[in-house]
C-alpha positions as CSV (number, residue, x, y, z in Angstrom):
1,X,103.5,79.5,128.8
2,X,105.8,82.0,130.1
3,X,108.4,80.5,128.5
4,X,106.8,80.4,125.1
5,X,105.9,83.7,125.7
6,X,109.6,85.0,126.1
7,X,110.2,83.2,122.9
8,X,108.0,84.8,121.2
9,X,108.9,88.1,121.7
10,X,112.1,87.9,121.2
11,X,111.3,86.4,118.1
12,X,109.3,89.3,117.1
13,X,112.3,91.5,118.3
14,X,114.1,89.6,115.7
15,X,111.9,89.6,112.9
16,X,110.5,93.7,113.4
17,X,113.5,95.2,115.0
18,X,115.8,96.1,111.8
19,X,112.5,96.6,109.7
20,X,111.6,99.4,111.9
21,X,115.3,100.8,112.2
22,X,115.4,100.8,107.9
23,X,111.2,101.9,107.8
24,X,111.8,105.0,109.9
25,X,115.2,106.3,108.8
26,X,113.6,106.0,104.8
27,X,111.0,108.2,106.4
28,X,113.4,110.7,107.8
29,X,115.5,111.0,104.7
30,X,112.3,111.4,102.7
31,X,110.9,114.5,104.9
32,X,114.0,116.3,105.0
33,X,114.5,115.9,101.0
34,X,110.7,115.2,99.6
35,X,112.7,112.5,97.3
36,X,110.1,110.3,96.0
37,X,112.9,107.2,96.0
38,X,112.6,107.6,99.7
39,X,109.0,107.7,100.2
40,X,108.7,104.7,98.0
41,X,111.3,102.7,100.5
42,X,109.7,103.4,103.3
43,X,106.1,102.0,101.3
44,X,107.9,99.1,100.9
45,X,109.3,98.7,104.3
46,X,106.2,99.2,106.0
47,X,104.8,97.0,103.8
48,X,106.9,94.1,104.9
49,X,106.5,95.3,108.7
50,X,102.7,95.2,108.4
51,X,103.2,91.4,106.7
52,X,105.0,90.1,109.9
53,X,101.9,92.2,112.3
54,X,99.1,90.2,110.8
55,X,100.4,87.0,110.9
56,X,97.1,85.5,112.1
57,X,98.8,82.2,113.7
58,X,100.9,85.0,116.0
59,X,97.7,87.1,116.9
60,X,95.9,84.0,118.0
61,X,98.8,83.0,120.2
62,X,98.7,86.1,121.7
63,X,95.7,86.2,122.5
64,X,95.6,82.8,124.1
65,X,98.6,84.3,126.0
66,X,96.5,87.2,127.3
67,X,94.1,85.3,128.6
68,X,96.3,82.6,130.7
69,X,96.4,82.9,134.4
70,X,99.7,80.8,133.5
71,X,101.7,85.0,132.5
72,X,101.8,86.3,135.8
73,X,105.2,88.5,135.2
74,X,104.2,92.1,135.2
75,X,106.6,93.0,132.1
76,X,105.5,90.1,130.5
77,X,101.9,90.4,130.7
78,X,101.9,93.9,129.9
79,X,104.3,93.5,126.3
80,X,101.6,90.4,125.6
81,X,99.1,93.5,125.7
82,X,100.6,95.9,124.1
83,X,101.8,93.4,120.8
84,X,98.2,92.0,121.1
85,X,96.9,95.7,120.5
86,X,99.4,96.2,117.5
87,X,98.1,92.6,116.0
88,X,94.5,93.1,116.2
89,X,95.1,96.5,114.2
90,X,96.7,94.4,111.4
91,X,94.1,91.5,111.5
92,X,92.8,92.7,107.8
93,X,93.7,91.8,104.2
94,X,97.1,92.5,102.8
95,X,95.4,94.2,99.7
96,X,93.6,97.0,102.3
97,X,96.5,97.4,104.3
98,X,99.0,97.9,101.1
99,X,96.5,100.4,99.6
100,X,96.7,102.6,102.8
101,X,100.5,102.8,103.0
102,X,100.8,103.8,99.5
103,X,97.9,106.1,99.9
104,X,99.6,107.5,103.0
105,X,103.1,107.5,101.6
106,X,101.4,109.5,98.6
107,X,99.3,112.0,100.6
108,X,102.6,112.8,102.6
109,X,104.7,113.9,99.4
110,X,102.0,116.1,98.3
111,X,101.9,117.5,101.3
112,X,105.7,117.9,101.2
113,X,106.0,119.1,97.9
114,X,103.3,121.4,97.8
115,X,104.1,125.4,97.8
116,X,100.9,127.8,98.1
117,X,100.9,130.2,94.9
118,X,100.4,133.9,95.8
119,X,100.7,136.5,93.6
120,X,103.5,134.1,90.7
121,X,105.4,133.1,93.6
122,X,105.9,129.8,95.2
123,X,105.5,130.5,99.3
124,X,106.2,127.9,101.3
125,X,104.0,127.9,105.3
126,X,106.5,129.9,107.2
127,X,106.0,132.7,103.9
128,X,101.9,132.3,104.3
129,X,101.7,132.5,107.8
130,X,104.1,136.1,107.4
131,X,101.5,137.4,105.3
132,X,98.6,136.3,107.2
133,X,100.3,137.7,110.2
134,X,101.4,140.9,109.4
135,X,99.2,141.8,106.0
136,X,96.2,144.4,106.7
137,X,95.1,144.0,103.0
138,X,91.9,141.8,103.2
139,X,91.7,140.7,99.4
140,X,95.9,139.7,99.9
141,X,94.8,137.8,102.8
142,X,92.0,135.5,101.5
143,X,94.0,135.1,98.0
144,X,97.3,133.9,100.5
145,X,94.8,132.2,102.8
146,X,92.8,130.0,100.0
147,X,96.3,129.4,98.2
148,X,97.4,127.4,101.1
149,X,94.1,125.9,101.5
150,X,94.7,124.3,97.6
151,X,96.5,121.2,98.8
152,X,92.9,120.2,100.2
153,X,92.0,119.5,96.9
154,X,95.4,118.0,95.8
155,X,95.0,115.3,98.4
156,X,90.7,115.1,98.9
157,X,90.6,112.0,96.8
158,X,93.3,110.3,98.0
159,X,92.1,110.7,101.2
160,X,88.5,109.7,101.0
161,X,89.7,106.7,99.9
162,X,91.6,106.5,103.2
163,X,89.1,107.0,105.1
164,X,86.6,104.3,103.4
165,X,89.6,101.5,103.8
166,X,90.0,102.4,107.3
167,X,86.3,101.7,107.9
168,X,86.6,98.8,106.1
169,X,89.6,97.3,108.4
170,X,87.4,98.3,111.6
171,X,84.2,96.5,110.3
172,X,86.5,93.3,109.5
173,X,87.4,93.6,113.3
174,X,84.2,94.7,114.6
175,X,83.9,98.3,115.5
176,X,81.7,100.7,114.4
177,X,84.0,102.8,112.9
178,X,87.8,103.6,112.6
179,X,87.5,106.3,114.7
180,X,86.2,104.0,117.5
181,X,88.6,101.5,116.8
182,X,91.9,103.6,116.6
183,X,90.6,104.7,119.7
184,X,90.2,101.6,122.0
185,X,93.4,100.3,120.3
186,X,95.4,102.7,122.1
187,X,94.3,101.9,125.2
188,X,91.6,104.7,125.3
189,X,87.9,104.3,126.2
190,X,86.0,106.7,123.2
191,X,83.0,107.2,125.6
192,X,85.7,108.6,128.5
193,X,87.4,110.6,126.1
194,X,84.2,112.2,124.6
195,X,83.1,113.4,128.8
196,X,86.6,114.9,129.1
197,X,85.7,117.3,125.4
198,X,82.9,118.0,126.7
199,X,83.9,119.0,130.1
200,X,86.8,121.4,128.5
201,X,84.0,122.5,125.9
202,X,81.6,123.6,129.3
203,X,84.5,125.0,131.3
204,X,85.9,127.4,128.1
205,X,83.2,128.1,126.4
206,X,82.7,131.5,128.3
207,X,86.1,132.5,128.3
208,X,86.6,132.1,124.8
209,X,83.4,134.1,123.9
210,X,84.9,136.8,125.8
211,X,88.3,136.9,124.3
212,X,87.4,136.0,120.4
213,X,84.8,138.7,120.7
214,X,87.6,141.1,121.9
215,X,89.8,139.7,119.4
216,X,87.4,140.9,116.7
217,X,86.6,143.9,118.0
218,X,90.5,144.4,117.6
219,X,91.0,142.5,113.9
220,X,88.3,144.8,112.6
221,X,89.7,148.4,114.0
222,X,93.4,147.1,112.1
223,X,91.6,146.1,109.0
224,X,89.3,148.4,108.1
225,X,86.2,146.5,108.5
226,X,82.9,145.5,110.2
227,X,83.4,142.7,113.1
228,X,80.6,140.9,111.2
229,X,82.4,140.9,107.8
230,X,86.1,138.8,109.6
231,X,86.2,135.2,107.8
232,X,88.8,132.6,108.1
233,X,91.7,134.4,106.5
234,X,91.8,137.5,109.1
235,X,92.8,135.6,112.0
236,X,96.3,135.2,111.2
237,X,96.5,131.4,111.7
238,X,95.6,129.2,108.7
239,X,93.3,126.9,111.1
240,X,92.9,129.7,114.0
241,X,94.9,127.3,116.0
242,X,96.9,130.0,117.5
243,X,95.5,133.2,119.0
244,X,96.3,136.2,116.6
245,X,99.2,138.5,117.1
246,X,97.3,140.6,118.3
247,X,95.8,139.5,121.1
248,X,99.2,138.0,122.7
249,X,102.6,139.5,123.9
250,X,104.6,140.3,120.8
251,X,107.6,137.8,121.9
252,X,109.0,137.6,118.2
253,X,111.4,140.6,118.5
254,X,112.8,139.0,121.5
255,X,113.8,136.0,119.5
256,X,114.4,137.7,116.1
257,X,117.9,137.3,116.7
258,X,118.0,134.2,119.2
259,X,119.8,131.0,118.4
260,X,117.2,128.9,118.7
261,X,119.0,125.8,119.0
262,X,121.7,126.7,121.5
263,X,118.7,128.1,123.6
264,X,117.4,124.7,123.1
265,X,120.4,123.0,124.1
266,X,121.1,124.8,127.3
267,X,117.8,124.5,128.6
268,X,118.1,120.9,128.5
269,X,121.4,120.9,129.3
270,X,120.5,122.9,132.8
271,X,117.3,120.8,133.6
272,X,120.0,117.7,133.1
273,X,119.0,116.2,129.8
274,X,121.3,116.3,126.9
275,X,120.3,116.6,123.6
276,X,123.9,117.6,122.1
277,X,123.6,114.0,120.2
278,X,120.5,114.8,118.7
279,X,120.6,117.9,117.6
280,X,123.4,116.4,115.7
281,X,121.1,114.1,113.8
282,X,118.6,116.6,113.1
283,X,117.5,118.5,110.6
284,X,116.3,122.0,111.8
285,X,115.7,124.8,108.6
286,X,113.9,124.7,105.8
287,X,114.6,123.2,102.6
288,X,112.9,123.3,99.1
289,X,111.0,119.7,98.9
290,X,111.5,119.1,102.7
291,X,108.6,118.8,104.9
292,X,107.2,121.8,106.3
293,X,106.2,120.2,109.8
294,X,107.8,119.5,112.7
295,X,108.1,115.7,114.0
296,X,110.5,113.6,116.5
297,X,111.2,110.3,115.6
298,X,112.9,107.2,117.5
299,X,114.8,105.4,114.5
300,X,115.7,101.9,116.6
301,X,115.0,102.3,120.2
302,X,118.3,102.4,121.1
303,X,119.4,105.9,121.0
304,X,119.1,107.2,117.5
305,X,116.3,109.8,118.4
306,X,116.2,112.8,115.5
307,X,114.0,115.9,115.0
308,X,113.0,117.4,112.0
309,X,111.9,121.2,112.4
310,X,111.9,124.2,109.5
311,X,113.6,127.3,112.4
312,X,112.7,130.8,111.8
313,X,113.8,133.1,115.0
314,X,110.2,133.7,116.6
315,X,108.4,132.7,119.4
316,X,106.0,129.9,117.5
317,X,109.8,128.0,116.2
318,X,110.9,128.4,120.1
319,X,107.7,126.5,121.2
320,X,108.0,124.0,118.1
321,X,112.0,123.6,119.2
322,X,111.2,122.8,122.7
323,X,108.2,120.9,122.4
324,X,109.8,118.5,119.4
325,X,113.1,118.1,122.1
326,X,110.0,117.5,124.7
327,X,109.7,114.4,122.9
328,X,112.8,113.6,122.1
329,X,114.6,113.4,125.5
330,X,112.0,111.4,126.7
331,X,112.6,108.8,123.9
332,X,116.2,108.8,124.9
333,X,115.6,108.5,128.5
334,X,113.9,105.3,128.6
335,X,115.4,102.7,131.6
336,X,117.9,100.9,129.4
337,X,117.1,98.0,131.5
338,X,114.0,97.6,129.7
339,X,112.7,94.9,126.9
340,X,112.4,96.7,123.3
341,X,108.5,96.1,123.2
342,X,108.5,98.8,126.1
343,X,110.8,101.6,124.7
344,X,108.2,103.7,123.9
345,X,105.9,106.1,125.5
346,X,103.1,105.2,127.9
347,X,100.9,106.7,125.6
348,X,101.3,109.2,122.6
349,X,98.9,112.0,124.4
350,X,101.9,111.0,127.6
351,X,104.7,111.9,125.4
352,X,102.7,115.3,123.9
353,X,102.2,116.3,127.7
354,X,105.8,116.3,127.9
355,X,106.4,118.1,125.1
356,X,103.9,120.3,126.0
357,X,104.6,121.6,129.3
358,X,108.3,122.3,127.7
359,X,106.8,124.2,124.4
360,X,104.7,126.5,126.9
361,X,108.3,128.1,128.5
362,X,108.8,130.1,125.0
363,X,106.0,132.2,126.0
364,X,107.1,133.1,129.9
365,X,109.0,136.3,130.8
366,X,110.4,134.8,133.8
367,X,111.8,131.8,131.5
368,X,112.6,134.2,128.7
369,X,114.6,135.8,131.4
370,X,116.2,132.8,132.6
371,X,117.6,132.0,129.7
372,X,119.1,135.6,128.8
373,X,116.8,136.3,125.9
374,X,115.2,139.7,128.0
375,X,116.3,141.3,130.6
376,X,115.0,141.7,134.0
377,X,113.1,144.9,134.1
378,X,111.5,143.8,130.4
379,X,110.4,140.6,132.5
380,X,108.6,142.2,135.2
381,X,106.9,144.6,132.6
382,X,105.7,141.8,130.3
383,X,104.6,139.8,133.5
384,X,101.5,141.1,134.6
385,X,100.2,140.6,130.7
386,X,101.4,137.2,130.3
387,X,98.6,134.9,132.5
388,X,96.0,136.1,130.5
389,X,98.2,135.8,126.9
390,X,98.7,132.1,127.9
391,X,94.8,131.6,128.8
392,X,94.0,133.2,125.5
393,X,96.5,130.8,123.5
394,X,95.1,127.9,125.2
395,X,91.2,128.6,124.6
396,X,92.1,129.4,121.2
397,X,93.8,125.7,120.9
398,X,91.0,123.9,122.6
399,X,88.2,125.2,120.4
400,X,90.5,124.6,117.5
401,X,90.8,120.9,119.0
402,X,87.1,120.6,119.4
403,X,86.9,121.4,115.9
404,X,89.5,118.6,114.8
405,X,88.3,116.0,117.4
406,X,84.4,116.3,116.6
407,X,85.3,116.6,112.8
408,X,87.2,113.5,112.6
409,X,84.7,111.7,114.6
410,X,82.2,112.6,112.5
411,X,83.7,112.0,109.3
412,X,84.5,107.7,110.3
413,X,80.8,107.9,111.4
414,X,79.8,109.4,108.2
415,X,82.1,109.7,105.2
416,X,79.2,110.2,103.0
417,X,78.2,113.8,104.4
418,X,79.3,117.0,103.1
419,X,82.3,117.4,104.8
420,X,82.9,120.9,104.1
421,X,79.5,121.5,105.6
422,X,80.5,119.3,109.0
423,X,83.5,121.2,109.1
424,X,82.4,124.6,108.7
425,X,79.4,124.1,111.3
426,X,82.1,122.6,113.9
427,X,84.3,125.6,113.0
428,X,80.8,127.9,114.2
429,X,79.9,126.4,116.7
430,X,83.4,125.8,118.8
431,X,86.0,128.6,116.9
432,X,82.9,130.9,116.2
433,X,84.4,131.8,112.8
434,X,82.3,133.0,109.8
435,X,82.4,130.2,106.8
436,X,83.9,131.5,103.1
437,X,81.7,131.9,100.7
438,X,83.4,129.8,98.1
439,X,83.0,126.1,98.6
440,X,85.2,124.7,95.8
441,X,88.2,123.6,97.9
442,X,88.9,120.7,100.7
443,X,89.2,122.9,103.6
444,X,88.5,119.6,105.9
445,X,91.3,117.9,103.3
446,X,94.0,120.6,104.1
447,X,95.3,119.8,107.4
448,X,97.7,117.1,107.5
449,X,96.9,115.4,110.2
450,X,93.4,114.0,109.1
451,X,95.6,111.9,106.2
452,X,99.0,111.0,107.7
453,X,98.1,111.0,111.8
454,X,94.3,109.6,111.9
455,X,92.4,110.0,114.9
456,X,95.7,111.7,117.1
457,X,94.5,115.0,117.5
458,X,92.5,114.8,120.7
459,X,95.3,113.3,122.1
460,X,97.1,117.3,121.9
461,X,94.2,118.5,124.2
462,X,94.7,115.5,126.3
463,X,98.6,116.6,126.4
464,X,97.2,120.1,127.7
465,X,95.4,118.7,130.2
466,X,98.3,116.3,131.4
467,X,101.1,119.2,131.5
468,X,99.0,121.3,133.9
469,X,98.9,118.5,136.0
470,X,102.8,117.8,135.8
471,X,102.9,121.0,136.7
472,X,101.1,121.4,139.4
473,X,102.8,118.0,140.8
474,X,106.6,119.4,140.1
475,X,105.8,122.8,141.8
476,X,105.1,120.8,144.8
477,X,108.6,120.0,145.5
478,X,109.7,123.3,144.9
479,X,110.3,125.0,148.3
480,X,107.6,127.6,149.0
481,X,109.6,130.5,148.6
482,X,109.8,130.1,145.0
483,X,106.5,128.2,144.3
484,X,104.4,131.2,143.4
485,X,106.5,132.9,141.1
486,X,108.8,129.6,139.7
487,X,108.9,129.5,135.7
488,X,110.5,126.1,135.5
489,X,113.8,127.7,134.1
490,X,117.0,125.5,133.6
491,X,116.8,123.1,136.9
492,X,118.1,119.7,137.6
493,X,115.0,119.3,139.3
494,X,113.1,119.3,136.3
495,X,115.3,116.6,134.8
496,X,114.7,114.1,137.9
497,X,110.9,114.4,137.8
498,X,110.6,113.5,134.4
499,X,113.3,110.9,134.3
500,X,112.2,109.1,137.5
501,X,108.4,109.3,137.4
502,X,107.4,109.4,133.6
503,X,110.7,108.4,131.3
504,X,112.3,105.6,132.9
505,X,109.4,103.7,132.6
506,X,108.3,103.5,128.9
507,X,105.4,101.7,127.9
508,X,106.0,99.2,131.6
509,X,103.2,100.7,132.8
510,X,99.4,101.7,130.7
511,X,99.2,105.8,130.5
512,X,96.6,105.6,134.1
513,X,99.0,103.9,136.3
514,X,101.7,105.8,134.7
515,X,100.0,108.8,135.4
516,X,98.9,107.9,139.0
517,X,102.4,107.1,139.3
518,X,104.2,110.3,138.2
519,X,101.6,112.9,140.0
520,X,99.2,110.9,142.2
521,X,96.2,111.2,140.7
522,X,94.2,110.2,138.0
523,X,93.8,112.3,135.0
524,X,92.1,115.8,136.3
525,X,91.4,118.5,133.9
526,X,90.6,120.9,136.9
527,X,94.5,122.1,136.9
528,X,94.2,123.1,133.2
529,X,90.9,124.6,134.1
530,X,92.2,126.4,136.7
531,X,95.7,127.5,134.8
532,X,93.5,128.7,131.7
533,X,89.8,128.2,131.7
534,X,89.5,130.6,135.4
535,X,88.1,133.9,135.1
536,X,91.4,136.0,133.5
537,X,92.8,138.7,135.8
538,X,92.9,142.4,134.6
């Protein structure tokens, strides 16, 4: 069996390798150039790599090779799992699965191509999210805000229709839903995932009443209005994602005239992983057509890792940069030694820890310092402020990840509702924001993510929780001297722990032994809790 088994997957190498090579560098070309000749090659391509993944003759061997005491190598047994995952997913007819990639390829050029119209100009999200930042003129704000909201109803269609075909292929395979399906596919259990939301929902509740309520208090006075009358478009975020201006440290003049991606590259460079070669295969500012996002992407497993990011010189594109290089260097780090079914991350909420506990640097004096972007005396002024600037950044994100993970949820369970009214009530009850009046667009429809990355966005959160805790293990080889006031500047150190506990492996091991293995515990949110969710110091 073993035998057989090595056969197979290097027959699968064979037959998938090259697609996926061709499928994701289509993909790249079309993001950074919103050609449709590109979108529609990578349709095709995925089209033929979802023909080889639900061959049913190779699903059933697989899963006869699962289940044989005969595959006792450790690699072995745990590639059988992982292609066994990827086959079940694709265990549904070819006419569903063709109708999704071309609905998905379509949402994603929309999405591309679309430009919010404010005022007979074209902006594209950097130009929104500069009005919505800096504008104090209500009516200006809801006209730029519901502008950018428009592509909710380009796409709401296209992706209804998504949604029913995805419940579709997870009643062929029997699950209740997609949502519970894309779930356990990825090696999660839904009921586990659902205690950890609600134990983040418990544990920040209080601090984010606090801090939105002073937030208001502080919108209102700069605006002109009643705390009661705020909606939506005064928060200075398109999805409130991201604490207001106003209630953070205003980094963006320290980076207004940074170089964003030499910072980039020395950081990495210092902490001992280079990303010289990748930055050359990027594509890092903006572009009419190009996609507005930021995304890594590992074109072959064997090197070719490339970035796609839209730079402006603030402290949200220094995050974006660090966190999207986050991800890259630790698709380039993988053991080399390792079989291509396993060049890839333990898990995807693995890989956004990662990239996570690199994005959060952007906001620390003592890194800023570091890396010569403020001086010393402007780091120990901003210091005292920025604790409680990161806790109010992350209970903004996890009530904004609430929203997105109880929406989605709902939605699988129930396409049929009013969606607007599910989404609104989850944006009340976790963001506490006031609804529009207007209910003629696809707010639900708008963000990305709910067409072109189904059921991914708890796994952010998940990343939050995970980078406190690689945090808290990496500070404990730091000598004590520096413990307490370390900001994980430019260190080799930081380039070992990754490499050695968390990189090297890939997929070798599932995302619990791999995170056993890299910090010694299982997953515990009590070292986000205590970095964010504690009571802030004044």
């Amino acid at each position: 069996m073993e035998d057989k088994v090595k056969k197979f997957i290097e027959g699968y190498r064979n037959r998938t390798a090259r697609l996926e090579k061709q499928k994701h560098d289509a993909y790249f070309k079309a993001a950074v150039s919103g050609k449709k000749k590109y979108y529609d090659l990578y349709s095709s391509l995925e089209v033929k790599h979802t023909s080889v993944l639900s061959s049913r003759k190779d699903f059933e061997f697989l899963a006869s090779a699962r289940e044989s005491v005969a595959v006792s190598d450790p690699l072995l047994k745990r590639q059988v799992n992982l292609l066994y995952l990827i086959y079940k997913a694709h265990q549904i007819p070819a006419a569903i699965q063709e109708e999704v990639i071309g609905l998905e390829t379509r949402v994603a050029n929309k999405f591309s191509l679309f430009r919010a119209e404010v005022g007979g100009k074209r902006l594209t999200d950097n130009q929104v999210d500069d009005v919505l930042e800096r504008s104090t003129d209500s009516p200006g704000l809801e006209e730029a805000w519901h502008a950018s909201k428009l592509v909710g109803n380009l796409v709401e269609e296209d992706v209804r229709r998504l949604v029913d075909l995805r419940n579709q292929a997870a009643a062929l395979l029997g699950y209740p839903d997609y949502h519970h399906m894309s779930l356990t596919l990825s090696e999660q259990d839904p009921g586990e995932v659902d205690s950890i939301f609600d134990h983040i929902d418990r544990v920040t509740a209080e601090g984010f009443s606090r801090i939105k309520s002073e937030t208001d208090n502080k919108l209102a006075e700069r605006l002109g209005i009643k705390p009661e009358g705020l909606r939506p478009w005064h928060y200075q975020d398109r999805f409130f994602q991201e604490a207001p201006a106003i209630s953070r440290i205003d980094l963006d003049r320290f980076y207004s005239n940074s170089d964003l991606v030499r910072l980039t590259s020395d950081y990495f460079w210092g902490s001992g992983l280079i990303i010289d070669d990748i930055v050359s295969r990027s594509d890092l500012f903006e572009r009419a057509g190009k996609n507005q996002h930021a995304f890594c992407i590992n074109i072959d497993r064997e090197g070719d890792v490339r970035v796609l990011c839209n730079i402006r010189p603030n402290r949200k594109w220094m995050n974006t940069m660090l966190h999207e290089f986050g991800h890259a260097v630790y698709e380039k780090n993988y053991n080399s030694r390792l079989p291509f079914v396993l060049r890839e991350p333990a898990h995807i909420f693995v890989t956004e820890a990662v990239a996570m506990f690199f994005g959060r640097l952007a906001s620390d004096p003592l890194w800023m310092r570091s890396m010569g972007i403020i001086d010393g005396a402007v780091a120990d002024s901003l210091a005292p402020l920025s604790d409680e600037a990161a806790s109010t950044e992350q209970l903004v994100f996890s009530r904004w990840a609430q929203v997105m993970y109880r929406f989605e949820k709902g939605l699988y369970a129930n396409p049929d509702q009013d969606l607007n009214g599910l989404w609104w009530s989850l944006a009340g009850r976790y963001q506490k924001l006031n609804a529009p009046d207007r209910m003629d667009v696809a707010y639900w429809a708008s963000k990305i993510h709910i067409a072109s990355a189904p059921c991914y966005y708890h796994n952010y959160l998940l990343g939050e929780l995970l980078a406190s805790q690689f945090g808290a293990s990496m500070k404990k080889l730091l000598p004590d001297h520096t413990r307490k006031c370390h900001a994980f500047e430019s260190d080799p150190l930081i380039g070992r722990f990754f490499r050695d506990r968390v990189f090297c492996h890939g997929a070798s091991l599932d995302w619990k032994e791999l995170v056993r293995s890299a910090t010694g515990s299982d997953l515990d949110p009590s070292h986000y809790a205590a970095q964010f969710a504690a009571p802030v110091r004044r």
